[in-house]
DOLUMSE-863933 format. One record per residue: residue number from 0; x, y, z of N, C-alpha, C in turn. Coordinates in Angstrom, 1 decimal. Example, Ala and Ser with C-alpha at 12.3 -4.5 7.8 and 13.67 -1.06 7.14 Angstrom:
REM residues 2
(site 0 (13.2 -5.7 7.8) (12.3 -4.5 7.8) (13.2 -3.3 7.8));
(site 1 (12.8 -2.2 7.1) (13.7 -1.1 7.1) (12.9 0.0 7.9));
END
This chain:
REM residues 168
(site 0 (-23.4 -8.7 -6.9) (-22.4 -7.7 -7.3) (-21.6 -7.3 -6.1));
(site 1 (-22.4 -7.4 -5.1) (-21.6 -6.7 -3.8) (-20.6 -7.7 -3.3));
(site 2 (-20.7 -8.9 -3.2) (-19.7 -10.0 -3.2) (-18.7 -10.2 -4.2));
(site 3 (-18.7 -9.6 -5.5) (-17.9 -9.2 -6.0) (-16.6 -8.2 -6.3));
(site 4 (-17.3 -7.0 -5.4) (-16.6 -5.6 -4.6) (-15.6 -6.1 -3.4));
(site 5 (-16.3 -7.1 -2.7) (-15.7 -7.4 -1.3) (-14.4 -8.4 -2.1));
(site 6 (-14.8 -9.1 -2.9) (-13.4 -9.8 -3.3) (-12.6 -9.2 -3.7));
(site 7 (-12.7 -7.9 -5.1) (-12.1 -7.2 -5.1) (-11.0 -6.4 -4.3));
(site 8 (-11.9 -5.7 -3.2) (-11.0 -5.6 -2.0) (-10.4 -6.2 -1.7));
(site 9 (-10.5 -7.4 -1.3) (-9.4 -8.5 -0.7) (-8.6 -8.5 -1.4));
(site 10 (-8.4 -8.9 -3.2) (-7.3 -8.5 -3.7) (-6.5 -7.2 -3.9));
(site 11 (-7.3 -6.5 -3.4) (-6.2 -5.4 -3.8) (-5.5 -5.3 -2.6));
(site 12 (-6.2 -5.2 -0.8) (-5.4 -5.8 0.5) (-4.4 -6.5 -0.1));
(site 13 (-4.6 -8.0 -0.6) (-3.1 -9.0 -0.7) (-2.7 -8.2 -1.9));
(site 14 (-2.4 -7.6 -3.0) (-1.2 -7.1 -3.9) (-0.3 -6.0 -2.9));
(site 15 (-1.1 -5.1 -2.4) (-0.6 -4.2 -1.5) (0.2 -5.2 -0.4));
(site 16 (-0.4 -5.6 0.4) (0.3 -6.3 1.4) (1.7 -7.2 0.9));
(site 17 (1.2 -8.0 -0.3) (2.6 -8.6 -0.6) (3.5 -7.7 -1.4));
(site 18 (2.7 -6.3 -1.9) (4.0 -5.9 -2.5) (5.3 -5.4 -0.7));
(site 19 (4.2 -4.8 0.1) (5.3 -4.6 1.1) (5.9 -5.6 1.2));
(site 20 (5.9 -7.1 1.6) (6.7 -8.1 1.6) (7.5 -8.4 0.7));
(site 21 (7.6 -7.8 -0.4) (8.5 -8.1 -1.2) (9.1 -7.0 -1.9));
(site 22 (9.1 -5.8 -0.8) (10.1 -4.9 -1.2) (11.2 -5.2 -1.2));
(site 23 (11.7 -6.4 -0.6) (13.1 -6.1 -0.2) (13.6 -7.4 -1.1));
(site 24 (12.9 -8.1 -2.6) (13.1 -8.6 -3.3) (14.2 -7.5 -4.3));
(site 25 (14.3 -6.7 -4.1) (14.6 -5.2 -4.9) (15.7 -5.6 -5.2));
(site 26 (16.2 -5.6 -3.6) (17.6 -5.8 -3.6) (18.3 -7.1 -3.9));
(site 27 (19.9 -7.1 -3.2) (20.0 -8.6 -3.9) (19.5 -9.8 -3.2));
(site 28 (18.8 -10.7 -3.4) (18.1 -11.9 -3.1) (19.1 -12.4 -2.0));
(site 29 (20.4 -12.5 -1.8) (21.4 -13.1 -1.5) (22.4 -12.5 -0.2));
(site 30 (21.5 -11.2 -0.2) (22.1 -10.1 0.7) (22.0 -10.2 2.0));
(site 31 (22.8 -10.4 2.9) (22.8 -10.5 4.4) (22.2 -9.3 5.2));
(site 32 (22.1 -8.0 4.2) (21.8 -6.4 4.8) (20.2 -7.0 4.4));
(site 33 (19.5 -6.5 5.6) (17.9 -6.6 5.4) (17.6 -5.3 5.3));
(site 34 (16.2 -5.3 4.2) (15.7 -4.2 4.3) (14.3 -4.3 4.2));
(site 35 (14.1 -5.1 4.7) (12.7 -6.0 4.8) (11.4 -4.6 6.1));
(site 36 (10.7 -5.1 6.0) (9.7 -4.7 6.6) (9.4 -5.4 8.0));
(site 37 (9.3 -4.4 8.9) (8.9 -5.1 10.3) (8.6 -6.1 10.7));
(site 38 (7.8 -6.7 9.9) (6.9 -7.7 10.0) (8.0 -9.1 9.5));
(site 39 (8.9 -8.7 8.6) (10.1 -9.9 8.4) (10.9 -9.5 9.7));
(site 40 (10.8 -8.6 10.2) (11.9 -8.5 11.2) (11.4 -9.5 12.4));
(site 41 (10.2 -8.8 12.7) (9.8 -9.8 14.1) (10.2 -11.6 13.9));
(site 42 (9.8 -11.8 12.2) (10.0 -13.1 11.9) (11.3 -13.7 12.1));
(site 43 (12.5 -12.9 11.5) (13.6 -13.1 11.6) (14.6 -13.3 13.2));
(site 44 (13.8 -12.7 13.6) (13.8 -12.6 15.5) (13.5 -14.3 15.8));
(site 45 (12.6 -14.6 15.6) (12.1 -15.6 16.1) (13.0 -17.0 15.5));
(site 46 (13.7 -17.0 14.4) (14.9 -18.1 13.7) (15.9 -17.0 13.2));
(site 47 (16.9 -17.0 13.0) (17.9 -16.4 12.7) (17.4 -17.5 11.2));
(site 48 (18.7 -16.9 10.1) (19.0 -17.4 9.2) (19.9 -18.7 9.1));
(site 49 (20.7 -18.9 10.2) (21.5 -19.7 10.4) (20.6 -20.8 10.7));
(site 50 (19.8 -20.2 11.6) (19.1 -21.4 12.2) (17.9 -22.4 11.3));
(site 51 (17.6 -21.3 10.5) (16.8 -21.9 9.5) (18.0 -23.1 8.6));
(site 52 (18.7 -22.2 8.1) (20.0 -23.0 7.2) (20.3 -24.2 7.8));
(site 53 (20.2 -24.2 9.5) (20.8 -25.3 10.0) (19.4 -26.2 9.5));
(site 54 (18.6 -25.8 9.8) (17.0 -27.2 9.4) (17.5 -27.9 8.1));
(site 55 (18.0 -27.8 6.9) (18.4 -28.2 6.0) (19.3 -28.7 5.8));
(site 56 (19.3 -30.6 6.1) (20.8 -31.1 5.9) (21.0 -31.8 4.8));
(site 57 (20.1 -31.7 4.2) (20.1 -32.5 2.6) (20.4 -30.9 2.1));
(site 58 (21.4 -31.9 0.6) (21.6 -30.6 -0.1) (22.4 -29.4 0.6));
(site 59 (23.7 -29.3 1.2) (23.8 -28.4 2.1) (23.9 -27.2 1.8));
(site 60 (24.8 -27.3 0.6) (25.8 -26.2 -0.2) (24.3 -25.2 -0.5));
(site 61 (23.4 -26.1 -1.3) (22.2 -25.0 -2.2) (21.4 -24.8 -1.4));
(site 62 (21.0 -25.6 0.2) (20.5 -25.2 0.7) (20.3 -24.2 1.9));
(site 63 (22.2 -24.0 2.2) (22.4 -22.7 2.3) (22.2 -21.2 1.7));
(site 64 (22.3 -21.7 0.7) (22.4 -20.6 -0.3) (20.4 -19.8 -0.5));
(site 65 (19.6 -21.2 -0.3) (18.5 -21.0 -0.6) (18.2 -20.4 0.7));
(site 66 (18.5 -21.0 2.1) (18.1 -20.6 3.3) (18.4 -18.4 2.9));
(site 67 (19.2 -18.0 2.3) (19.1 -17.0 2.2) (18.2 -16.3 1.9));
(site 68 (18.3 -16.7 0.4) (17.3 -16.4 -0.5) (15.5 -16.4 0.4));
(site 69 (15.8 -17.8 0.9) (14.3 -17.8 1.8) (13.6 -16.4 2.7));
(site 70 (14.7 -16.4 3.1) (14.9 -15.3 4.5) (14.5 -13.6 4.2));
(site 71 (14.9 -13.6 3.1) (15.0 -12.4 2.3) (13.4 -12.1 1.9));
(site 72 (13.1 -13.3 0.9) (12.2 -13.0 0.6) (11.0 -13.6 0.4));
(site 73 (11.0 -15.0 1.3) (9.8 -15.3 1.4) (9.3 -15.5 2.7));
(site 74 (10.1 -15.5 3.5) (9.5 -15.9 5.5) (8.6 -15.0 5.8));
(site 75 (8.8 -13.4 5.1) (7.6 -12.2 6.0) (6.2 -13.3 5.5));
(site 76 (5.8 -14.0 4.1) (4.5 -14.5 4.0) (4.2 -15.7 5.0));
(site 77 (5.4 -16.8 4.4) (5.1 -18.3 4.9) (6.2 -18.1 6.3));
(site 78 (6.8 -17.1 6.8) (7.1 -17.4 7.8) (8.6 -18.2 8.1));
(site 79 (9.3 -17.8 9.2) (10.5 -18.1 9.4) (11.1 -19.9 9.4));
(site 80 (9.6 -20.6 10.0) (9.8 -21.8 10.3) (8.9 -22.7 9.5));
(site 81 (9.0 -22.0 8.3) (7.5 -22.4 7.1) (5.8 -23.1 7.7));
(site 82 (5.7 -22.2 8.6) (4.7 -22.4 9.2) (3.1 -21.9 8.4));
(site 83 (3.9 -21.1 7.0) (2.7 -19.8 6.9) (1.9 -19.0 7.8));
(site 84 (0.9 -18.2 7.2) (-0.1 -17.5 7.5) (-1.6 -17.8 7.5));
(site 85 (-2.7 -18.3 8.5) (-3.9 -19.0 8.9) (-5.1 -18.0 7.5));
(site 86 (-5.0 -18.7 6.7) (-6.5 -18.1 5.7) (-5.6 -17.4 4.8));
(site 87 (-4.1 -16.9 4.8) (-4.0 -16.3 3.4) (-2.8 -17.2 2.8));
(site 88 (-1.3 -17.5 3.7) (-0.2 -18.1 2.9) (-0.2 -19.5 3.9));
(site 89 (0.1 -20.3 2.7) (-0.2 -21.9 3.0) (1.4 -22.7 3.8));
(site 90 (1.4 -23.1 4.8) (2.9 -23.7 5.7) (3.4 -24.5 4.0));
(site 91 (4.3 -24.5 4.1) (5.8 -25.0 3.4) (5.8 -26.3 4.1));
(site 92 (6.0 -26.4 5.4) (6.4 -27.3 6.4) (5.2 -28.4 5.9));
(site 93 (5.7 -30.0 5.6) (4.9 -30.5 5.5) (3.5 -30.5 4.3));
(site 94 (3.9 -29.6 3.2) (3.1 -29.3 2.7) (3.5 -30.6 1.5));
(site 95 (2.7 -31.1 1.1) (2.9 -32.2 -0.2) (3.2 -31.6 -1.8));
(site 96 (2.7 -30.6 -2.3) (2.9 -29.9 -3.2) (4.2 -29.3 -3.3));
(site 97 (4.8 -28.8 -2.2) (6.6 -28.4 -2.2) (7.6 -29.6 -1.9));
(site 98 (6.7 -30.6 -1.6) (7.3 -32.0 -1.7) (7.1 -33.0 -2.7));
(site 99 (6.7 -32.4 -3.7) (5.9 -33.3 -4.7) (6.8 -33.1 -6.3));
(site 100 (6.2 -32.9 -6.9) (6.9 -32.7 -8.2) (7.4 -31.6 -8.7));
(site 101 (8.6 -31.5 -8.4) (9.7 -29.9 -8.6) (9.4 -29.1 -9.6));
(site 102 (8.9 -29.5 -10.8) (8.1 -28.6 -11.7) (7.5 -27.8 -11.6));
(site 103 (6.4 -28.9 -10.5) (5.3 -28.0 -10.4) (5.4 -27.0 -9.3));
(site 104 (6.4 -26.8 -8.4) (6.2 -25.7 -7.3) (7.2 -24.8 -7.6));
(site 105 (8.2 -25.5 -8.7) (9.1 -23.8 -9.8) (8.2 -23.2 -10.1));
(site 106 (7.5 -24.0 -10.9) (6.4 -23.1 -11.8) (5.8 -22.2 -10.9));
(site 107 (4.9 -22.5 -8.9) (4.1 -21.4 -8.9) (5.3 -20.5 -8.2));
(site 108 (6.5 -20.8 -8.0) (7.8 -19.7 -7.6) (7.9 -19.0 -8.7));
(site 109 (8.1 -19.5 -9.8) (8.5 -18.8 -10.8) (7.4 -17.6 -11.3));
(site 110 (6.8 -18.3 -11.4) (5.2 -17.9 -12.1) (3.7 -17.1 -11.3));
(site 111 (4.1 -17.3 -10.1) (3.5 -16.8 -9.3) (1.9 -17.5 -9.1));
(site 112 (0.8 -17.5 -8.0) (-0.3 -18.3 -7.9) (-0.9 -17.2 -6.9));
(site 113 (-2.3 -17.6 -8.2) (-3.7 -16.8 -6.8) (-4.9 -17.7 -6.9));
(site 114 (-5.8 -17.3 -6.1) (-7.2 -18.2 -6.2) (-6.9 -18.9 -4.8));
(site 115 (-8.1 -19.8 -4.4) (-8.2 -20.5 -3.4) (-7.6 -21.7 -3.4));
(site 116 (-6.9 -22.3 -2.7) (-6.2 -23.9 -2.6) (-6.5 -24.1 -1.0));
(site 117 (-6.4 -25.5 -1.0) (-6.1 -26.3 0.3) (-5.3 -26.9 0.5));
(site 118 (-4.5 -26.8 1.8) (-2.9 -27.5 2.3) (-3.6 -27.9 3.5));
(site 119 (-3.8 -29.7 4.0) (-3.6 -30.1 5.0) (-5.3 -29.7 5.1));
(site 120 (-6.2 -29.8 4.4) (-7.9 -29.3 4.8) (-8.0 -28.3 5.1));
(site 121 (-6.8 -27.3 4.9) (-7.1 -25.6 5.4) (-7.1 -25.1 4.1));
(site 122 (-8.0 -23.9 4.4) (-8.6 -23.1 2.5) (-7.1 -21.8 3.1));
(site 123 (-6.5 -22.0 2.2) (-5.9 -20.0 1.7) (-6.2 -19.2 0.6));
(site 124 (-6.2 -18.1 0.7) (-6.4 -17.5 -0.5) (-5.8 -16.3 -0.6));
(site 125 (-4.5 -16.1 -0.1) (-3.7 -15.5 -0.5) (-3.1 -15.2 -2.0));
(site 126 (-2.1 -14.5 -2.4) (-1.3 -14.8 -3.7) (-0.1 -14.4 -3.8));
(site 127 (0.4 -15.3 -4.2) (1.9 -15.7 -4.5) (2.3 -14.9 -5.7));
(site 128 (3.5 -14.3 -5.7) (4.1 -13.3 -6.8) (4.8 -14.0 -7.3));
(site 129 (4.8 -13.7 -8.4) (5.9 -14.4 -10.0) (7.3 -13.7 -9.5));
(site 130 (7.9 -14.7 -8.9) (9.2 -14.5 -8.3) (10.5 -14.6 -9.3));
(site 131 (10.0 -15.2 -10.4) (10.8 -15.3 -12.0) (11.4 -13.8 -12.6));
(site 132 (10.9 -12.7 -12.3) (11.3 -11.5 -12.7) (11.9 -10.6 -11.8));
(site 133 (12.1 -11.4 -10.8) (13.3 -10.8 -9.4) (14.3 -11.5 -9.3));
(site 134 (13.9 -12.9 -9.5) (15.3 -13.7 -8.9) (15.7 -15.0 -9.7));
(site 135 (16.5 -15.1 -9.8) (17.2 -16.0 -11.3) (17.0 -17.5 -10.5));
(site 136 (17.1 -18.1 -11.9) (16.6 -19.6 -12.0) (17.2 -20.1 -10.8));
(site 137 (18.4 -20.0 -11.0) (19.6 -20.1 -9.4) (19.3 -19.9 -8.5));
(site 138 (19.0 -18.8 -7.8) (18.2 -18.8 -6.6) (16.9 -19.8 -6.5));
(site 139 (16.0 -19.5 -7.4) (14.7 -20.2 -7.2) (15.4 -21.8 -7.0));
(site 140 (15.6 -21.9 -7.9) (16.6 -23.6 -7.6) (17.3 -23.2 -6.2));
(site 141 (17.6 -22.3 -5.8) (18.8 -22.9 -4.2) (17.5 -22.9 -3.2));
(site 142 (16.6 -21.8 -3.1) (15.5 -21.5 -2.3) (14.6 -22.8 -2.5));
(site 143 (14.3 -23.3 -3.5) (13.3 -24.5 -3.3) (13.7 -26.0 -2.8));
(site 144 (15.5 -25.9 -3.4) (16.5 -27.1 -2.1) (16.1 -27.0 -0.8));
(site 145 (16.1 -25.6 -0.4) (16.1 -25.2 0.8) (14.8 -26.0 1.6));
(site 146 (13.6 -25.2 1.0) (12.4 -25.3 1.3) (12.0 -27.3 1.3));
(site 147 (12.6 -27.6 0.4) (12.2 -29.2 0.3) (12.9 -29.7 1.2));
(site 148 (13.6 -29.3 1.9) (14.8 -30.3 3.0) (14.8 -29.3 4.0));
(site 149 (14.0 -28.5 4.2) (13.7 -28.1 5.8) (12.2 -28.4 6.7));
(site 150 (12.5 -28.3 8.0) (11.3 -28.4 8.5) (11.1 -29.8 8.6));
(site 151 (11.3 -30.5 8.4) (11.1 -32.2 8.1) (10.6 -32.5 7.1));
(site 152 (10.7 -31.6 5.9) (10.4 -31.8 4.4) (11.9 -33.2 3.7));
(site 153 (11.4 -33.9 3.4) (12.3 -34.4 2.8) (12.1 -35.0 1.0));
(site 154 (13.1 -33.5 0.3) (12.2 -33.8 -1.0) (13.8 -33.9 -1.7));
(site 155 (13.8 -34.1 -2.6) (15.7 -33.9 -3.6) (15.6 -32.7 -4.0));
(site 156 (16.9 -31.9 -4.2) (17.3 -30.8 -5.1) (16.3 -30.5 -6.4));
(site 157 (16.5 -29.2 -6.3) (16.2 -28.0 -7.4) (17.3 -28.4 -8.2));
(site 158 (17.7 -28.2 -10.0) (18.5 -27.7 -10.7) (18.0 -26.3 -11.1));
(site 159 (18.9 -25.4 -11.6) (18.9 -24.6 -12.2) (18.0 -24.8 -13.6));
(site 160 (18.3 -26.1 -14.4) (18.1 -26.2 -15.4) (16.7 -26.7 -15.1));
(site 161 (16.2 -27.4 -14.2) (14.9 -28.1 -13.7) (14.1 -26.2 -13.5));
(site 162 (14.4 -25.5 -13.2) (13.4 -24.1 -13.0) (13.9 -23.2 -14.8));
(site 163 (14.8 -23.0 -15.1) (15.3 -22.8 -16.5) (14.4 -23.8 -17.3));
(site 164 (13.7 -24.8 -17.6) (13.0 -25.7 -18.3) (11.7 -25.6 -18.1));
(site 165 (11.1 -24.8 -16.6) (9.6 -24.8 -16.3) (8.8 -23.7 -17.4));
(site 166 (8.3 -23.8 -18.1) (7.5 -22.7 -19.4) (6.1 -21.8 -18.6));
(site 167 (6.1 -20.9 -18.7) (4.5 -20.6 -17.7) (3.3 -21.1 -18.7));
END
């Protein structure tokens, strides 16, 4: 029972902690004005947006567009240079599941994911928010161009209609 309490805790730590990270989902996804939390700031210090945008030469158009969206609202977890976070959010960079079948990584953008996984023989257990009720199919399609063709990810385009088609 008592190992049951302690998990508990832990999720309530990660809903709390990612809702601070994703305060600034509020706003527009697309918005150059940050209102992010310190902790994106220090991130944002360390790659500009540009710089990130520049990692992404496949796809340029959407994956500028995503480089925003990215910046906004998902680098405070996985980090400016999709490096993630050690035991709770899993690196982007190199990761095979954001390089793998577009469905299936709309779906945990869209739809959100918790529980334990492994990326690369490392355990996280973080949780991912259903990013589907903040930010339109559009974005999630420009942000996951993004993500698949940075970093040395080399994956093809998001459509709109490819995350518009994913069912939870």
């Amino acid at each position: 029972m008592e190992r049951f309490s302690k998990i508990g805790l832990v999720g309530v730590a990660l809903v709390l902690a990612l809702g601070a990270c994703s305060k600034s989902s509020t706003s527009s996804s697309t918005s150059s004005a940050s209102t992010a939390p310190e902790a994106t700031a220090a991130a944002s210090a360390a790659a500009s947006p540009a710089a990130s945008v520049a990692a992404a030469p496949q796809n340029a158009a959407a994956a500028a567009d995503g480089g925003k969206v990215y910046q906004t609202n998902c680098s405070s977890c996985h980090q400016a240079e999709g490096t993630g976070l050690a035991g709770s959010f899993p690196p982007l960079a190199g990761n095979p599941v954001v390089t793998g079948d577009a469905t299936k990584v709309a779906h945990i953008v869209k739809y959100g994911l918790s529980g334990n996984i492994t990326v690369a023989g490392k355990a996280y257990n973080g949780m991912m928010p259903a990013w589907g009720q903040s930010l339109s199919n559009a974005d999630i399609a420009a942000v996951l161009t993004f993500i698949r063709s940075s970093w040395g990810n080399k994956a093809g385009a998001v459509t709109e209609a490819q995350v518009a088609g994913v069912a939870q």
